[in-house]
Backbone as a printed PyTorch tensor [residue, N CA C, xyz], in Angstrom:
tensor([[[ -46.3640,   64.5330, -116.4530],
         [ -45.9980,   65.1330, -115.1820],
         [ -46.8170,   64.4740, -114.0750]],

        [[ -46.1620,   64.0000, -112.5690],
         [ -46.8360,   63.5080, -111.9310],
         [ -47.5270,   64.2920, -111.4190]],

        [[ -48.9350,   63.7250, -110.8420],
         [ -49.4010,   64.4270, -109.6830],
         [ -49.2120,   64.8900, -108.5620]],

        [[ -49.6760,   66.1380, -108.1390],
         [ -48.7960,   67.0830, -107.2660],
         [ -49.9290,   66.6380, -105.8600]],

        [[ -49.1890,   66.0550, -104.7740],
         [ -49.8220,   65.8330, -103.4650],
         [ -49.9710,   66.5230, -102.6100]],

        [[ -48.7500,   66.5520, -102.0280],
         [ -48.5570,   67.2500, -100.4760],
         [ -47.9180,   69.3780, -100.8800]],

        [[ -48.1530,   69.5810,  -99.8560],
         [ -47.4860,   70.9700,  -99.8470],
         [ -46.9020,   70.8120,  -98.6860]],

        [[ -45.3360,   70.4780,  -98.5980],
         [ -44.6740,   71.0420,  -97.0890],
         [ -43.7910,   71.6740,  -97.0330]],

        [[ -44.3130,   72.1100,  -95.2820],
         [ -43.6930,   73.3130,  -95.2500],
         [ -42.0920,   72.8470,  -94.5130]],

        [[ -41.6710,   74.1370,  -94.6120],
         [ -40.0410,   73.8670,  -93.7130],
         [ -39.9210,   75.2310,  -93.1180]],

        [[ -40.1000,   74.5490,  -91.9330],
         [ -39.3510,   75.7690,  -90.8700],
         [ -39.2890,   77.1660,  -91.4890]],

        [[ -38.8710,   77.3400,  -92.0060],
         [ -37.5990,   78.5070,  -92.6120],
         [ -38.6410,   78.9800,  -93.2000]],

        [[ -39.9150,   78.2240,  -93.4800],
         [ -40.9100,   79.5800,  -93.8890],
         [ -41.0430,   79.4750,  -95.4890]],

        [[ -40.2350,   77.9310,  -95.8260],
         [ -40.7680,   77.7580,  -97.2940],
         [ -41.6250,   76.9660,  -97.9690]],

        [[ -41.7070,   76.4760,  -98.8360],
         [ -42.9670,   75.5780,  -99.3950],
         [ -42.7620,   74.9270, -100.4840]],

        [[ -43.2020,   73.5300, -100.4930],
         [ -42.3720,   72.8160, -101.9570],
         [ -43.2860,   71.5760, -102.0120]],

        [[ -43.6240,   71.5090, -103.0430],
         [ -44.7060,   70.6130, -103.6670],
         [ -44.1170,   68.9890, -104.2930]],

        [[ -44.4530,   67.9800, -103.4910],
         [ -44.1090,   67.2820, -102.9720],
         [ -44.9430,   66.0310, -104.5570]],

        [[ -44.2330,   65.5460, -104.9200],
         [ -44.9820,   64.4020, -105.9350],
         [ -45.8300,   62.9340, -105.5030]],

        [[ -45.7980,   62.4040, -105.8200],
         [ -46.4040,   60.8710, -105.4880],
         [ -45.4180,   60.1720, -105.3980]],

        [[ -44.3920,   60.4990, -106.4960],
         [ -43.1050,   59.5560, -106.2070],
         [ -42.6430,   60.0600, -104.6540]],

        [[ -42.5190,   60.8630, -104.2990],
         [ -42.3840,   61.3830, -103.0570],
         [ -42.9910,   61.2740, -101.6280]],

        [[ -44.1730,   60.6710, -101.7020],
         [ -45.1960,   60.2450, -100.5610],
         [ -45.0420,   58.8480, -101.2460]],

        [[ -44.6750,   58.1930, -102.3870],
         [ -44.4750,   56.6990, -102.3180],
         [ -43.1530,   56.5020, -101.5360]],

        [[ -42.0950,   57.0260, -101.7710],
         [ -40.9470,   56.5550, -101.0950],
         [ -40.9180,   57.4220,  -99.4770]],

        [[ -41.9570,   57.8070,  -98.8500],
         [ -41.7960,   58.0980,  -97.6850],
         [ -42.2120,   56.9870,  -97.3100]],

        [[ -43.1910,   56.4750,  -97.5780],
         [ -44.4200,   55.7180,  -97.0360],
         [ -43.8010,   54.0950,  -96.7640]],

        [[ -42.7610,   53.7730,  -98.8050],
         [ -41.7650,   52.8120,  -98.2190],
         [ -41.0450,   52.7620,  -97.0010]],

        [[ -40.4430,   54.1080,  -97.1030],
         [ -39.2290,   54.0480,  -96.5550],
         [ -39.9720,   53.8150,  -94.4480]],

        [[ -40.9600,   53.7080,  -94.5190],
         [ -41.5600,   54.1040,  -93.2990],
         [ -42.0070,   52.5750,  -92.6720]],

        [[ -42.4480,   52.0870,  -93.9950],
         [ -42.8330,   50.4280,  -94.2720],
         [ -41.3510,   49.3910,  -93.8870]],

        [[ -40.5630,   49.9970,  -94.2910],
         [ -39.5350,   48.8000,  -94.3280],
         [ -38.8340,   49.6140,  -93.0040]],

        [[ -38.7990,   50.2800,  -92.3920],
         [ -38.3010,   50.5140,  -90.7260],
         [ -38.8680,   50.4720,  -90.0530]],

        [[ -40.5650,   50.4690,  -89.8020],
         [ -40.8790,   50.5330,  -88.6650],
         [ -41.0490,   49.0730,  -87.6030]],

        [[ -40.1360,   48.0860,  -88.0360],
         [ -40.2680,   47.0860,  -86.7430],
         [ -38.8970,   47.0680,  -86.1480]],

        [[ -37.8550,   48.0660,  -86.3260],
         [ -36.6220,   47.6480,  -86.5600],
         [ -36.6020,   49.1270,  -84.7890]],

        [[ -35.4060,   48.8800,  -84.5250],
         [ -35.4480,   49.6530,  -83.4110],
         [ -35.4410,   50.9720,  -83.3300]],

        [[ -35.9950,   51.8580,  -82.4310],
         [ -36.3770,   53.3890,  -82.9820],
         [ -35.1580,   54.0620,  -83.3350]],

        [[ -34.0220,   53.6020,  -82.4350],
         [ -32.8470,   54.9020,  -82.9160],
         [ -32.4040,   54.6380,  -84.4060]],

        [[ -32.4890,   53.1040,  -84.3360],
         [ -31.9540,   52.7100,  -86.2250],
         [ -33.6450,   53.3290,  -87.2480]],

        [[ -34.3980,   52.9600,  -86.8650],
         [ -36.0080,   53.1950,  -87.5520],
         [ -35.7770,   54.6000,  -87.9210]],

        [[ -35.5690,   55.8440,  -87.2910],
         [ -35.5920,   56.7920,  -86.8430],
         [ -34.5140,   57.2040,  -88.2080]],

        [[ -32.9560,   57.0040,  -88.1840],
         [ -32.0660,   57.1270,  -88.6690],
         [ -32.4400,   56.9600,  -89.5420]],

        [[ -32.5530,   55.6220,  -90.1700],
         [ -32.7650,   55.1440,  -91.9780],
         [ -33.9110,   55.9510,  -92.1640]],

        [[ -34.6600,   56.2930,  -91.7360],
         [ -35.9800,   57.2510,  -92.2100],
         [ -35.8680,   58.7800,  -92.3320]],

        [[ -34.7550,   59.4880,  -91.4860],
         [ -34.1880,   60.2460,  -92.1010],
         [ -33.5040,   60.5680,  -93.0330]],

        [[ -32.4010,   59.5090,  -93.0580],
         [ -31.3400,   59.7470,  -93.8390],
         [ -32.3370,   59.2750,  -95.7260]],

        [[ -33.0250,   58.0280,  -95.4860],
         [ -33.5040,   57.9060,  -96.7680],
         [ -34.3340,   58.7980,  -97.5290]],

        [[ -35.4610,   60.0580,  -96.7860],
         [ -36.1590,   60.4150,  -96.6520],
         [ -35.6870,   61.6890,  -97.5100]],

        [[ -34.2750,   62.1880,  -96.6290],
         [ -33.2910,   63.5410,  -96.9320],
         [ -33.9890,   64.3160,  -95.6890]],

        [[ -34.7720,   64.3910,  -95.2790],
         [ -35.3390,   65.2580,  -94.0810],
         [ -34.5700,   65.4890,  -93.0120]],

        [[ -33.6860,   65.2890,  -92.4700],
         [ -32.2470,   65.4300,  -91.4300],
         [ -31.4720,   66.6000,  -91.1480]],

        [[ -30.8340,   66.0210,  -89.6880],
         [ -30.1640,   67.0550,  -89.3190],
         [ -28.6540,   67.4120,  -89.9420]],

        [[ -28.1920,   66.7030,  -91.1910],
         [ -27.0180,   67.2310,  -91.3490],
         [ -27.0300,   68.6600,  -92.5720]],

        [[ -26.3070,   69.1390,  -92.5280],
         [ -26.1110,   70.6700,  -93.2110],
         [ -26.4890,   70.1050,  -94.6120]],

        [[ -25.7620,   69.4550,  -95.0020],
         [ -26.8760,   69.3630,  -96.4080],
         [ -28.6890,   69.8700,  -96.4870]],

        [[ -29.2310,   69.1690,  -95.3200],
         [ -30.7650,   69.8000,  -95.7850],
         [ -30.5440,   71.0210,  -94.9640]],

        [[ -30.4440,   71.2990,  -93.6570],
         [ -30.3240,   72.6310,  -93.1130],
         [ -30.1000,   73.6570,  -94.1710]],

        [[ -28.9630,   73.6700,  -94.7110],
         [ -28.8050,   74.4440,  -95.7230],
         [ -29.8980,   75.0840,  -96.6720]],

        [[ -30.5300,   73.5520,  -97.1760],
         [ -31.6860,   73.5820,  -98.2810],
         [ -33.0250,   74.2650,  -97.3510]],

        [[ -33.4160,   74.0140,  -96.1530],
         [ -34.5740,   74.2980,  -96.0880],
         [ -34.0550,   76.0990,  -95.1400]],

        [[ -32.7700,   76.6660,  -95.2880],
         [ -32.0930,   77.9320,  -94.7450],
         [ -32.0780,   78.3200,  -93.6060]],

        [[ -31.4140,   76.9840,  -92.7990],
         [ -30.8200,   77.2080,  -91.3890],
         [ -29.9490,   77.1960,  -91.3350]],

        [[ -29.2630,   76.6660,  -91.9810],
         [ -27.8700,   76.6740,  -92.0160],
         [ -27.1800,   77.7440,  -93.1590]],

        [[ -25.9720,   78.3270,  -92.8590],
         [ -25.3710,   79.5880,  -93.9880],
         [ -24.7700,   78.3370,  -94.9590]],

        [[ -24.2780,   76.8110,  -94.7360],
         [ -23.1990,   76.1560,  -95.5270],
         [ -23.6490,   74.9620,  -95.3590]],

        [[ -23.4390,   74.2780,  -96.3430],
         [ -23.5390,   72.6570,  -96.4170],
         [ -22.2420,   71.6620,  -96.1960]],

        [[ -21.2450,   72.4400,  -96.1050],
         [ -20.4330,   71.7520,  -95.9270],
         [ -19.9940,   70.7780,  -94.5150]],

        [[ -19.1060,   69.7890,  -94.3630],
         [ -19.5420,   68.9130,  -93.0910],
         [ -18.5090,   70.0710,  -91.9310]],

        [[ -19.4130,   70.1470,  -91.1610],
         [ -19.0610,   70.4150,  -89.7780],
         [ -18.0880,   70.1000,  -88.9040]],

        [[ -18.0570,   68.5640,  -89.1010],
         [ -17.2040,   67.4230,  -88.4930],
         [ -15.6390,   67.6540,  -88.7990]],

        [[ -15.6690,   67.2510,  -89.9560],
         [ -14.0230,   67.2560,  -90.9210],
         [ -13.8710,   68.8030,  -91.3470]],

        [[ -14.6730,   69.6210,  -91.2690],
         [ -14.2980,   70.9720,  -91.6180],
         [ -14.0560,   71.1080,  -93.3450]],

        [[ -13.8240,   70.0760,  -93.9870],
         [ -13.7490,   70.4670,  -95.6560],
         [ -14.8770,   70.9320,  -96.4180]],

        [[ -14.3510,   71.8610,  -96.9750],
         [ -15.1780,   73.4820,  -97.4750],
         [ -15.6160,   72.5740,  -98.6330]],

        [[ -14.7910,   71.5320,  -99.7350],
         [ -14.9280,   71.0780, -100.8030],
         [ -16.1920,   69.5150, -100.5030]],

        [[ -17.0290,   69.5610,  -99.5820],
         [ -17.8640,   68.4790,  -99.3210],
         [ -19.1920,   68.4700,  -99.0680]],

        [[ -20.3430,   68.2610,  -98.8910],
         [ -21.6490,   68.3930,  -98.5310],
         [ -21.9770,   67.2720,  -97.8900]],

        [[ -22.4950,   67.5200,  -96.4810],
         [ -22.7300,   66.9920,  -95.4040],
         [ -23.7620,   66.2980,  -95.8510]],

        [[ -23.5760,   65.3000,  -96.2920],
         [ -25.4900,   64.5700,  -96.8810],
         [ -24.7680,   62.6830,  -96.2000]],

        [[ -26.0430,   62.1310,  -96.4280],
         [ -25.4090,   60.3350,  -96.1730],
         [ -24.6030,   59.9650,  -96.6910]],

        [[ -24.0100,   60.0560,  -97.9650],
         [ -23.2230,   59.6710,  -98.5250],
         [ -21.6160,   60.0290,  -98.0090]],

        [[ -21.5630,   61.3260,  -97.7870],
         [ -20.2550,   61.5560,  -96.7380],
         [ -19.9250,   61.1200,  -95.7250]],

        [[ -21.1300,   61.0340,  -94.9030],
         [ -21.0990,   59.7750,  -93.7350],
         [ -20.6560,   58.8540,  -93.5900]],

        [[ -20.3920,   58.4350,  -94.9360],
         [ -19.4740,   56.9260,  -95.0520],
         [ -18.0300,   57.3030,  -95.2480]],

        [[ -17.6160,   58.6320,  -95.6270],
         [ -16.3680,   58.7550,  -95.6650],
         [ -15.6330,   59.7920,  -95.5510]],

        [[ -16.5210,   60.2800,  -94.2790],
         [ -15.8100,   61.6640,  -93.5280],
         [ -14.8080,   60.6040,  -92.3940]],

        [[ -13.8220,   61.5110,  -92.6330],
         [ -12.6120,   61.0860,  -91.8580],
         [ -12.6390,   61.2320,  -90.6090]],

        [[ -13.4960,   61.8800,  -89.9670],
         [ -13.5220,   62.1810,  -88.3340],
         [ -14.6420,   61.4310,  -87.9020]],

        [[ -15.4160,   60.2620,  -89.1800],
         [ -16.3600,   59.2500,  -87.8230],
         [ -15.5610,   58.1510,  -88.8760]],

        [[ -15.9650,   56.9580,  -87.2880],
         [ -15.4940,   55.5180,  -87.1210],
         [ -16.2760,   55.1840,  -88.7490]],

        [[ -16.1810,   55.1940,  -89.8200],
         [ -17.0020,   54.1040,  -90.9150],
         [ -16.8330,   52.8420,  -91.5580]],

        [[ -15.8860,   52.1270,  -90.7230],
         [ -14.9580,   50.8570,  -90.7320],
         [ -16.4570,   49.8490,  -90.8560]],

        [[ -17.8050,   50.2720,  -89.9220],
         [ -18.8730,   49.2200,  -90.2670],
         [ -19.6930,   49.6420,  -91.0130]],

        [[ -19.6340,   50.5230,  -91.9250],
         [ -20.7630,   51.6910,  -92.7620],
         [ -21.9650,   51.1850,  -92.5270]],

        [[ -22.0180,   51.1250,  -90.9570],
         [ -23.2460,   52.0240,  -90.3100],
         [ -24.2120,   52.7700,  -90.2070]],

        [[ -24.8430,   53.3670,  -91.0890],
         [ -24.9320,   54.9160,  -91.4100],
         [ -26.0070,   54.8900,  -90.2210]],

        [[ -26.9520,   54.1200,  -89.3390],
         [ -27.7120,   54.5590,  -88.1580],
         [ -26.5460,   55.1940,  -87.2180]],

        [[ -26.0140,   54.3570,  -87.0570],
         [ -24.7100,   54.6020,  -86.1050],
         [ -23.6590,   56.0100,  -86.5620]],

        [[ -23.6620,   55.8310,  -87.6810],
         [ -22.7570,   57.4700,  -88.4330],
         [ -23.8970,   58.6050,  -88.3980]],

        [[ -24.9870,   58.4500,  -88.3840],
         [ -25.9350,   59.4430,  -88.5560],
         [ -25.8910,   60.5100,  -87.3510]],

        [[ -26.1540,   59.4160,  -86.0720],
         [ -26.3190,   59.4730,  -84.7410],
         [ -24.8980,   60.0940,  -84.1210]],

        [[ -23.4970,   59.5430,  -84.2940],
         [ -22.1500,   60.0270,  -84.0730],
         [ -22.1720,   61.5950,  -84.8380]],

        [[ -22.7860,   61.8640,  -86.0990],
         [ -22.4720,   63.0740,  -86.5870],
         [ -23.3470,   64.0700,  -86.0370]],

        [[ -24.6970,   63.6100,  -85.5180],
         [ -25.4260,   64.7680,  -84.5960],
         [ -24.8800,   64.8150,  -83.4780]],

        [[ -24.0760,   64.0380,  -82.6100],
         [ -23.5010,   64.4020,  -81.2120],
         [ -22.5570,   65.0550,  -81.5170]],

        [[ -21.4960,   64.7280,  -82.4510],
         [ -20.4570,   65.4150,  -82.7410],
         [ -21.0090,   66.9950,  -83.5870]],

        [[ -21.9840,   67.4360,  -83.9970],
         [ -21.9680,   68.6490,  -84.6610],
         [ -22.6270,   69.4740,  -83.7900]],

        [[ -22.8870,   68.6860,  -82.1010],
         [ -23.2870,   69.8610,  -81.1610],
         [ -22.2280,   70.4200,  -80.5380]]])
């Protein structure tokens, strides 16, 4: 069993114990975006991270009542990156996902 690092918290008032594999792939994921431009830096570090604004984590950390996407309205889907590439109501013709990340937070205000 790995070693247990971090304790974080989420909003919502919960708590979840965070591994090494888990502060290793932040730390990548932080390494390989930060020369790249903030709105893309920003994006891939969410989306790789899972820490984001789409209903998938809302859901998980209990802000949200549903995970399902917002956008396209289908009850049968979970709003995570991977839908991003093939929700029908954003442009994903360049699978983008800085650019789909960013279109699905303007569009889910």
């Amino acid at each position: 069993m790995p070693a247990l690092l971090l304790i974080w918290h989420h909003p919502g008032g919960t708590y979840s114990l965070r591994s090494a594999a888990d502060a290793s792939n932040i730390k990548s994921t932080w390494e390989h975006n930060k020369n790249k431009p903030r709105r893309q830096a920003v994006a891939n570090f969410r989306l790789n991270t899972s820490h984001n604004c789409l209903t998938a984590h809302l859901y998980h950390i209990k802000i949200s009542s549903h995970n399902y996407c917002t956008i396209c309205k289908q009850k049968n889907t979970i709003m995570d990156k991977e839908h991003l590439l093939k929700c029908p109501k954003l442009d994903n013709t360049a699978r983008d996902l800085p650019k789909l990340y960013w279109d699905a937070r303007r569009l889910m205000e």
